[in-house]
N, C-alpha and C positions, 0 to 999 in steps of 0.2 A: 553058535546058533545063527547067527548075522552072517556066517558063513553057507551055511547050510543052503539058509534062505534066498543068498544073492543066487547060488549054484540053481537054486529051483525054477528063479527066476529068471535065467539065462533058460536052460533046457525048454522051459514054457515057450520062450522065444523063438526059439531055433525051431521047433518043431512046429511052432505056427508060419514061421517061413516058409519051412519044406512042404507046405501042407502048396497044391496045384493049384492056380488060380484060373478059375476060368475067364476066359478072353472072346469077344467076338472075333469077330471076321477081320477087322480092323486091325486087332492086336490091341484094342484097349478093352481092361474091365470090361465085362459085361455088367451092368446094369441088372438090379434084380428088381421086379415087382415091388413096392411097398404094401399094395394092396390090391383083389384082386378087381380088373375093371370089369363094367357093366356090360353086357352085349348089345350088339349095335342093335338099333329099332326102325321100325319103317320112320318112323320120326325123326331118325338120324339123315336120311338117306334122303328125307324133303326138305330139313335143314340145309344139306348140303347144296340143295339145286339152289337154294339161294333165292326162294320165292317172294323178297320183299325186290331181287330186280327182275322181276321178269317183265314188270308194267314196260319198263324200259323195250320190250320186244314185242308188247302189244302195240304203243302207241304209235310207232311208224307207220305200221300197216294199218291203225286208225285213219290217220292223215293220209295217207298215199291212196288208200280206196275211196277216200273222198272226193280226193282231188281229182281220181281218174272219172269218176262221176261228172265232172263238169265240162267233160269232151265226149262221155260216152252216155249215155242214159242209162243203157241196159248194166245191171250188176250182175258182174260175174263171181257170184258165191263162192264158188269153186277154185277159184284160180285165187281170191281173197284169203280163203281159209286155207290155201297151199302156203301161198303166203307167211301165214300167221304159225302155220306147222313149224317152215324153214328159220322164223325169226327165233320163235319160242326154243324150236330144239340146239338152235347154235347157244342161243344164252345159255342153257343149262349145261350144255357141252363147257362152253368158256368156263363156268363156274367149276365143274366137277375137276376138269384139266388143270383149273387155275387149283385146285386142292390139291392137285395131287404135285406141280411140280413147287408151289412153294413148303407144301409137304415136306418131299425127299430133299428141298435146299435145306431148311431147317429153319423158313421166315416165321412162319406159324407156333414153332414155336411157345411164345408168349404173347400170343397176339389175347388183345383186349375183348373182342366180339367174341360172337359164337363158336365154340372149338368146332375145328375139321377132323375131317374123318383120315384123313391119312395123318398130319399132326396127333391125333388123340392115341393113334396103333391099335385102336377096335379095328379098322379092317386091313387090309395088304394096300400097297400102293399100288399093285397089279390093279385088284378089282374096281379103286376109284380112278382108274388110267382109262380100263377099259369101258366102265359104264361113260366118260364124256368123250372117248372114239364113237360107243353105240350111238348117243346124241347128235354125234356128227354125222354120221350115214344116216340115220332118219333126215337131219337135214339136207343131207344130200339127192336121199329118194324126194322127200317134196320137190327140191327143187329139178329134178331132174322131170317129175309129173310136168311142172308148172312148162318146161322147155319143150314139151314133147307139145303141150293144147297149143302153145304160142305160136312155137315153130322159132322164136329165137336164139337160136343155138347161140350167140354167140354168149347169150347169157351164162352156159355151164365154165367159161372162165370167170368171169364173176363169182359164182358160187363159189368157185377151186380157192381164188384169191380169197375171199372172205374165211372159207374154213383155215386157209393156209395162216392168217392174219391173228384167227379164233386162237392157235396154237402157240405162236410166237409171243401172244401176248405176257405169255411167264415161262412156253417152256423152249425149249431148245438151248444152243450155249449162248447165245447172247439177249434175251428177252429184252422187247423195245420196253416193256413195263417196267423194267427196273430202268431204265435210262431217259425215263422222266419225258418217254414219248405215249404215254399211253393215252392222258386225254386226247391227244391228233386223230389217232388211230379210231377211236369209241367217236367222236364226231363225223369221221368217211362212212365208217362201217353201222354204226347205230342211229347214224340222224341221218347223213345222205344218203349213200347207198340203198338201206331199206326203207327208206320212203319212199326216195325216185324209182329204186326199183320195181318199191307195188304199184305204183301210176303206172310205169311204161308197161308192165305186162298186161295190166286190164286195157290199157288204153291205145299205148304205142304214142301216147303224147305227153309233155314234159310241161303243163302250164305255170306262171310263173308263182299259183299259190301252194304249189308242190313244193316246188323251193323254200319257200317262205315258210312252210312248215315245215320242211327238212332243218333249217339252220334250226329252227326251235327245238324240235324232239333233240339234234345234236346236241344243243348247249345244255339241256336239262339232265339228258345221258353225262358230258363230260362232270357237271355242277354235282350229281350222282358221285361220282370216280374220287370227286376232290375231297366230300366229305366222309368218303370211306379212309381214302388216304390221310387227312387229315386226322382221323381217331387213330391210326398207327403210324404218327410223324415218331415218335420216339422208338418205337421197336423195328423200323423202317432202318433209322440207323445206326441204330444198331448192329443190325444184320449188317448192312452194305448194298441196300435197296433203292434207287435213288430214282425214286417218286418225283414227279414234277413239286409237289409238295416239300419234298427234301428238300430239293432244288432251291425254291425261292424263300421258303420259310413260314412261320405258319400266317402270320399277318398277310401276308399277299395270298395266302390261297383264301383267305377269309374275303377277302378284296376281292378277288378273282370269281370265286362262287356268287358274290352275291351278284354280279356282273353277268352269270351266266344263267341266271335263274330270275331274273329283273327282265333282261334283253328282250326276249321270248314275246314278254307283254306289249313292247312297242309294235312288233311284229301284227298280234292278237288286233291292235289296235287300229291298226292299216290294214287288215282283213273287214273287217266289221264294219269298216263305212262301207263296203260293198256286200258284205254276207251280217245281216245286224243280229241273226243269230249267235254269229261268233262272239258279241259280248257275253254270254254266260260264261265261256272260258275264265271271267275274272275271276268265280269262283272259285278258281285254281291256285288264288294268291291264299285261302283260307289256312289251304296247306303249307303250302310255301310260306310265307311271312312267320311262320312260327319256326320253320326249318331255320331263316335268315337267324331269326332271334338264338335258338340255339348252338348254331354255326360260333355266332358271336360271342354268346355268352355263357357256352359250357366249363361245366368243372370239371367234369371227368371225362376221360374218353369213349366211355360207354354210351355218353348223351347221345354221342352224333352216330349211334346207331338209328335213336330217333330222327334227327335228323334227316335221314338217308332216306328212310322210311315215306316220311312226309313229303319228299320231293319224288320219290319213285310215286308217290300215290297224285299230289299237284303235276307229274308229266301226264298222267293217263285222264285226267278231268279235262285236262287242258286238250290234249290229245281227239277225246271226245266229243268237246262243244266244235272244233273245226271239223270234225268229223259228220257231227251235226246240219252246220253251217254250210258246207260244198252240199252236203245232199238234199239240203233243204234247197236249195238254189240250183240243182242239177238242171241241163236241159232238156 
């Protein structure tokens, strides 16, 4: 009998060997369903634009229109609102781009936040490749309007460099984001660039509280960056993603953020003896100081989703009152 049974017990085996396994592409297993997933929803698809950063694409061309107000009187709506078209559609571009190629790496993964849409496999990586290429031509026709009313051509290399810069930021073979250059990058392109930007095209003039709110919107954009990366310091290395966050650790990026979201205020404050409007911006710390405190004293990494939150919402309050402030002082 004990015979019988090893014999059964053998043939069982054998024939589940010879039984065909199916294989991807790769040559490994495929992977089956456990269950089956949901279809994607327009709710998926505003999750993925990443609507708590886009304050981050309002606020420059807050500041920069402002600022161009205090060389030109007249407001140019139009070239404002191109403006805000160009800023807005690159963020969403960078967002959906940045899903799709830490997507196909496979950063996303196990990330802590909100699942993406190419990580989750509700939709192709084609579709979310191409919805932040479409983004990018909407930016590119705004800015192509805004070059035609100016007449400053030289600006459509500006635009080229910005979209080119939008891309690199995670895809191609060397992405500067994973090599712990990406706050640089989000400081040129989200605090100077588009701030100076929108003053020179309304104005054609560079004054120096353009600047002074450029460095601001920048640090507030980078301070943004740090606590995203900050909530995926551990799945970061995970992978092999090497965040400036990676880089120095999490104590110095805690250090660093608060450095970058503090700054801003001295900034605010040497405006405002000249524009005294510009002190309501303090009410920008209401949000901020609670982001500091959670920056500091999170337990999980889900926190500094809030976090992130509060400081994308303190750049556009702050953003606002300077905004306020130049046009209330316009000549």
């Amino acid at each position: 009998m004990a015979n019988r049974k090893s014999q059964n017990r053998t043939k069982k085996t054998a024939s589940a060997s010879a039984r065909p396994v199916t294989r991807s592409r790769s040559g490994n297993p495929a992977k089956r369903p456990v269950e089956a997933q949901a279809p994607v929803t327009a709710g998926d698809w505003i999750g993925a634009a990443r609507p708590r950063t886009l304050p981050l694409a309002i606020a420059p061309v807050l500041v920069g229109t402002g600022a161009a107000r205090l060389g030109d009187p007249q407001f140019h709506w139009v070239i404002a609102l191109a403006c805000l078209a160009v800023a807005v559609c690159l963020q969403i571009g960078v967002n959906f781009t940045n899903d799709y190629s830490d997507g196909v790496r496979g950063t996303d993964a196990h990330r802590v936040g909100p699942a993406r849409l190419t990580a989750s496999g509700r939709v192709s990586a084609k579709s979310v490749l191409y919805t932040g290429l479409a983004f990018f031509a909407l930016a590119a026709i705004a800015g192509v309007g805004i070059v035609i009313r100016t007449q400053q051509w030289w600006m459509i290399a500006v635009g080229a460099v910005c979209i080119v810069a939008a891309w690199f930021y995670t895809g191609g073979k060397r992405p500067y984001g994973y090599n712990a250059l990406g706050e640089v990058f989000v400081f040129v392109f989200f605090g100077l660039v588009a701030t100076l930007g929108t003053t020179w095209v309304q104005s054609l003039k560079l004054p120096q509280e353009a600047w002074i709110g450029a460095v601001a919107v920048g640090l507030f954009a980078c301070a943004v960056l740090l606590a995203n990366n900050l909530r995926d310091i551990d799945q970061d290395r995970v992978v092999g993603k090497r965040t400036l966050t990676v880089v120095i650790g999490r104590r110095a990026t805690q250090i660093l953020y608060t450095l970058f979201v503090i700054l801003p205020f001295l900034g605010l404050v040497l405006l405002a003896l000249f524009y005294p409007v510009a002190w309501i911006g303090l009410l920008a710390l209401l949000a901020i100081l609670p982001a500091v405190v959670i920056v500091w004293a999170y337990g999980k990494p889900g926190e500094l989703v809030i976090a992130l939150a509060l400081t994308s919402l303190g750049t556009l309050l702050y953003a606002g009152a300077l905004f306020w402030a130049f046009i209330a002082n316009a000549v």
